[in-house]
Z-matrix of the N, CA and C atoms (Angstrom, degrees):
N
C 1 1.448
C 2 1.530 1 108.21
N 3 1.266 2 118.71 1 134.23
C 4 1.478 3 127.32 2 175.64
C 5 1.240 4 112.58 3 -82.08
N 6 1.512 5 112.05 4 120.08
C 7 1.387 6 125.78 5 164.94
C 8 1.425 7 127.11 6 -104.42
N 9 1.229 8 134.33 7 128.30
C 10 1.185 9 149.07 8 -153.21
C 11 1.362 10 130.79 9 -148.38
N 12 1.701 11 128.05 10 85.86
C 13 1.328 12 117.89 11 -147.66
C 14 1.610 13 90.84 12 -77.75
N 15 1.524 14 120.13 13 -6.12
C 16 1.607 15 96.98 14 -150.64
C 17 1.477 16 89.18 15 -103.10
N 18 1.309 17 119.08 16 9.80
C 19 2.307 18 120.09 17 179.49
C 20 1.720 19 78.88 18 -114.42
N 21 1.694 20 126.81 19 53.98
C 22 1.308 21 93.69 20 165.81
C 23 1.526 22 95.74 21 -99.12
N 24 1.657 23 110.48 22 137.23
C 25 1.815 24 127.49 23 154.68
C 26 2.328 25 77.70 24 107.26
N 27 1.360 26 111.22 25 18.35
C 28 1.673 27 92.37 26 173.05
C 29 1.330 28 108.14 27 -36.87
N 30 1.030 29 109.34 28 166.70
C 31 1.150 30 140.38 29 164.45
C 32 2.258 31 107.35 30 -77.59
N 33 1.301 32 96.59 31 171.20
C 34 1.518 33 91.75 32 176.27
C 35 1.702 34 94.44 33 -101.89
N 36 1.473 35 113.12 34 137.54
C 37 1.826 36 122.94 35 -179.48
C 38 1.343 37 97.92 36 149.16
N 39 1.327 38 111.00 37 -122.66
C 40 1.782 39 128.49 38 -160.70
C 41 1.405 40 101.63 39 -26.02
N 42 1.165 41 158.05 40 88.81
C 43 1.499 42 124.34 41 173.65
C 44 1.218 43 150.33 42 143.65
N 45 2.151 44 68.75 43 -70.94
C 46 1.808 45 96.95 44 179.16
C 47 1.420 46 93.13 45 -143.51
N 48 1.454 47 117.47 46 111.82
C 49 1.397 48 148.53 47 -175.11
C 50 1.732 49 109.12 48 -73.81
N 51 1.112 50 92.60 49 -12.85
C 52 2.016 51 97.62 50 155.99
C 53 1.172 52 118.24 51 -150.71
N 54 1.193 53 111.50 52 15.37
C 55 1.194 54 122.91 53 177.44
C 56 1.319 55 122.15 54 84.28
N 57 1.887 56 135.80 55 173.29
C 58 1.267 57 137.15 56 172.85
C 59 1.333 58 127.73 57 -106.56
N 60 1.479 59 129.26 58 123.15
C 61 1.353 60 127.07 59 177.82
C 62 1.751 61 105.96 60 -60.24
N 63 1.273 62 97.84 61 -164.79
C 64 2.046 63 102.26 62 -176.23
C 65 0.896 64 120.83 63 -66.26
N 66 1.738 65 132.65 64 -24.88
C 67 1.456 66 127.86 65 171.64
C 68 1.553 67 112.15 66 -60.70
N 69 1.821 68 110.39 67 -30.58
C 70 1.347 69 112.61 68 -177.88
C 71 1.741 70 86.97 69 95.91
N 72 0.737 71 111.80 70 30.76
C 73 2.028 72 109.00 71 164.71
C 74 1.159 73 104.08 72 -108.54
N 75 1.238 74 114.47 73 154.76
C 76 1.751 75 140.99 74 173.65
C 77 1.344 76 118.84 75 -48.69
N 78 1.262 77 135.97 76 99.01
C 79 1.128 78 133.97 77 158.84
C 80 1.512 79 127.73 78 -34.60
N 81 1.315 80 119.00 79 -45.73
C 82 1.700 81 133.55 80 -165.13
C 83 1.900 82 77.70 81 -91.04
N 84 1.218 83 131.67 82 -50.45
C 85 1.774 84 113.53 83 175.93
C 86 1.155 85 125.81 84 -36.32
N 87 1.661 86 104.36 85 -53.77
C 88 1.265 87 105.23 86 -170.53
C 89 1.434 88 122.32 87 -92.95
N 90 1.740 89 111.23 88 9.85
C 91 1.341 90 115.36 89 175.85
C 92 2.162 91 95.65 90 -99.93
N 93 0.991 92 122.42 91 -12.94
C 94 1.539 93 123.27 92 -157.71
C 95 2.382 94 75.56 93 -104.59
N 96 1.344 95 131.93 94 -26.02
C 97 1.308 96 106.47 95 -172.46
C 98 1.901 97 97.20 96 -89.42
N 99 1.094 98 113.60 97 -28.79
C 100 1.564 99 117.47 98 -158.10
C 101 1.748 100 88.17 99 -83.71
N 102 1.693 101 125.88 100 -20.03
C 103 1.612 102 101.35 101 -177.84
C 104 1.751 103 83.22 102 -99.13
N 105 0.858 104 135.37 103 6.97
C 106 1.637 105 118.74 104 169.40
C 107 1.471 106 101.44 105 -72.56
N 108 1.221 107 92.09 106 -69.21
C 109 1.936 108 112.18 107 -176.31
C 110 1.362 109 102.58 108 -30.49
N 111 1.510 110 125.96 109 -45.32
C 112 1.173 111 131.81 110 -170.44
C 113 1.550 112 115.64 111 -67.56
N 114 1.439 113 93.45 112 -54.96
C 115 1.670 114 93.24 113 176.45
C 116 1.495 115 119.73 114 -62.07
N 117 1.183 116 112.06 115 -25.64
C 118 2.027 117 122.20 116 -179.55
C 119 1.341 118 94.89 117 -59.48
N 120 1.248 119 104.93 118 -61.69
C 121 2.115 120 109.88 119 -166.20
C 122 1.425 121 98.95 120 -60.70
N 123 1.640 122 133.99 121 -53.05
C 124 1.252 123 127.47 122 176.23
C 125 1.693 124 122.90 123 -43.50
N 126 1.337 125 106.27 124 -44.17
C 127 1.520 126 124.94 125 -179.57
C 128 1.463 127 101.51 126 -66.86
N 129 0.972 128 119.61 127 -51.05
C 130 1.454 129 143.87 128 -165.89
C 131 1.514 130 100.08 129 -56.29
N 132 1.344 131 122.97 130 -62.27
C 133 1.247 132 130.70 131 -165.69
C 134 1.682 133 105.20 132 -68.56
N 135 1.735 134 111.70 133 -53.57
C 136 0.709 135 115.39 134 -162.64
C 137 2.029 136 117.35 135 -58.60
N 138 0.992 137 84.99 136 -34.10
C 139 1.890 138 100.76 137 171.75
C 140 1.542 139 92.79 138 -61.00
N 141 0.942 140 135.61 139 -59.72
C 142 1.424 141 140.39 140 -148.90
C 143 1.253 142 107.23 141 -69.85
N 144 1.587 143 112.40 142 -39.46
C 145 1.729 144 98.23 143 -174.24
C 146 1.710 145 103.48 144 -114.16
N 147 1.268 146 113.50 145 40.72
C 148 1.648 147 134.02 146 -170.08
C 149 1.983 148 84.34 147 -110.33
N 150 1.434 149 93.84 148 -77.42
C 151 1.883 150 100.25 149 174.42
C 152 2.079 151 107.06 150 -54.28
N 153 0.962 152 130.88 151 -23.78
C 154 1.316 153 124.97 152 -153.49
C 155 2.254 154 80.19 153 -95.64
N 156 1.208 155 110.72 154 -21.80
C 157 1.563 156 96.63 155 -159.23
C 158 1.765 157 84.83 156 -120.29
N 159 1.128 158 128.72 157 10.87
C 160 1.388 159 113.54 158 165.00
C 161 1.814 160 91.36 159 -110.95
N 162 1.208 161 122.21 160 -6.75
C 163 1.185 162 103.38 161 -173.00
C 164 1.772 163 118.92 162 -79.90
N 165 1.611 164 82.52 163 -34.45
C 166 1.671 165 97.94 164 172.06
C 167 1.233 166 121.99 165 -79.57
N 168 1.610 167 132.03 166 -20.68
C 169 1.356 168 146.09 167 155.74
C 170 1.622 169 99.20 168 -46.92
N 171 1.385 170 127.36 169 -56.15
C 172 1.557 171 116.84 170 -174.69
C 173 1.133 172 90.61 171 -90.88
N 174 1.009 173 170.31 172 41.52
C 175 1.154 174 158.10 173 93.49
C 176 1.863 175 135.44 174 -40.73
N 177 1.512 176 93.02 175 -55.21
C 178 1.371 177 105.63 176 163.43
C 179 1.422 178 123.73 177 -90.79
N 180 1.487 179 109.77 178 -10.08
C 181 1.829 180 102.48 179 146.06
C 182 1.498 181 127.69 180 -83.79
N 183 1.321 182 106.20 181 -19.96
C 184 1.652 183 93.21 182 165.21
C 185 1.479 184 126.91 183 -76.84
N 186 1.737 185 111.30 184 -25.79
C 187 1.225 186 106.83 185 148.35
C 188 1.569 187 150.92 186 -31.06
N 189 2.010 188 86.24 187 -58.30
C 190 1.200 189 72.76 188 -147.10
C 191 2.344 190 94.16 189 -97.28
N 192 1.390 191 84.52 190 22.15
C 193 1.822 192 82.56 191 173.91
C 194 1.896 193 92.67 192 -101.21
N 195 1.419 194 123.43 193 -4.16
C 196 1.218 195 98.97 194 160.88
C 197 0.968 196 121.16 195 -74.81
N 198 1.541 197 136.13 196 -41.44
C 199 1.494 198 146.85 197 170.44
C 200 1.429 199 98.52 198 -17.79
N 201 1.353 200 114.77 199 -68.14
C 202 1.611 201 120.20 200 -149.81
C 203 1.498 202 104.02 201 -79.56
């Protein structure tokens, strides 16, 4: 990501395609790293409580056919 103290408050054109907040960084950068980030943790979770709820599903069927 391009940082640039001297495009700080750019405008959207030359550069920066929505322009730069006050550090002078990329607007469209830091919206394309924060929906990555987003999708990893989404993906992320979703695996996680997929194994966490099939684990207890075989769990509470091996139980509960010992009962009987």
């Amino acid at each position: 990501m391009k940082i640039s103290l001297f495009d700080k408050y750019a405008a959207p054109g030359e550069g920066f395609y929505l322009g730069a907040d006050l550090g002078g960084r990329d607007i469209l950068g830091q919206l394309i790293i924060g929906a990555r980030n987003s999708i990893i943790i989404g993906v992320t979770v979703t695996v996680l409580t997929s194994v966490i709820r099939n684990s207890c599903r075989t769990c509470s069927r091996i139980l509960w056919r010992s009962d009987r």
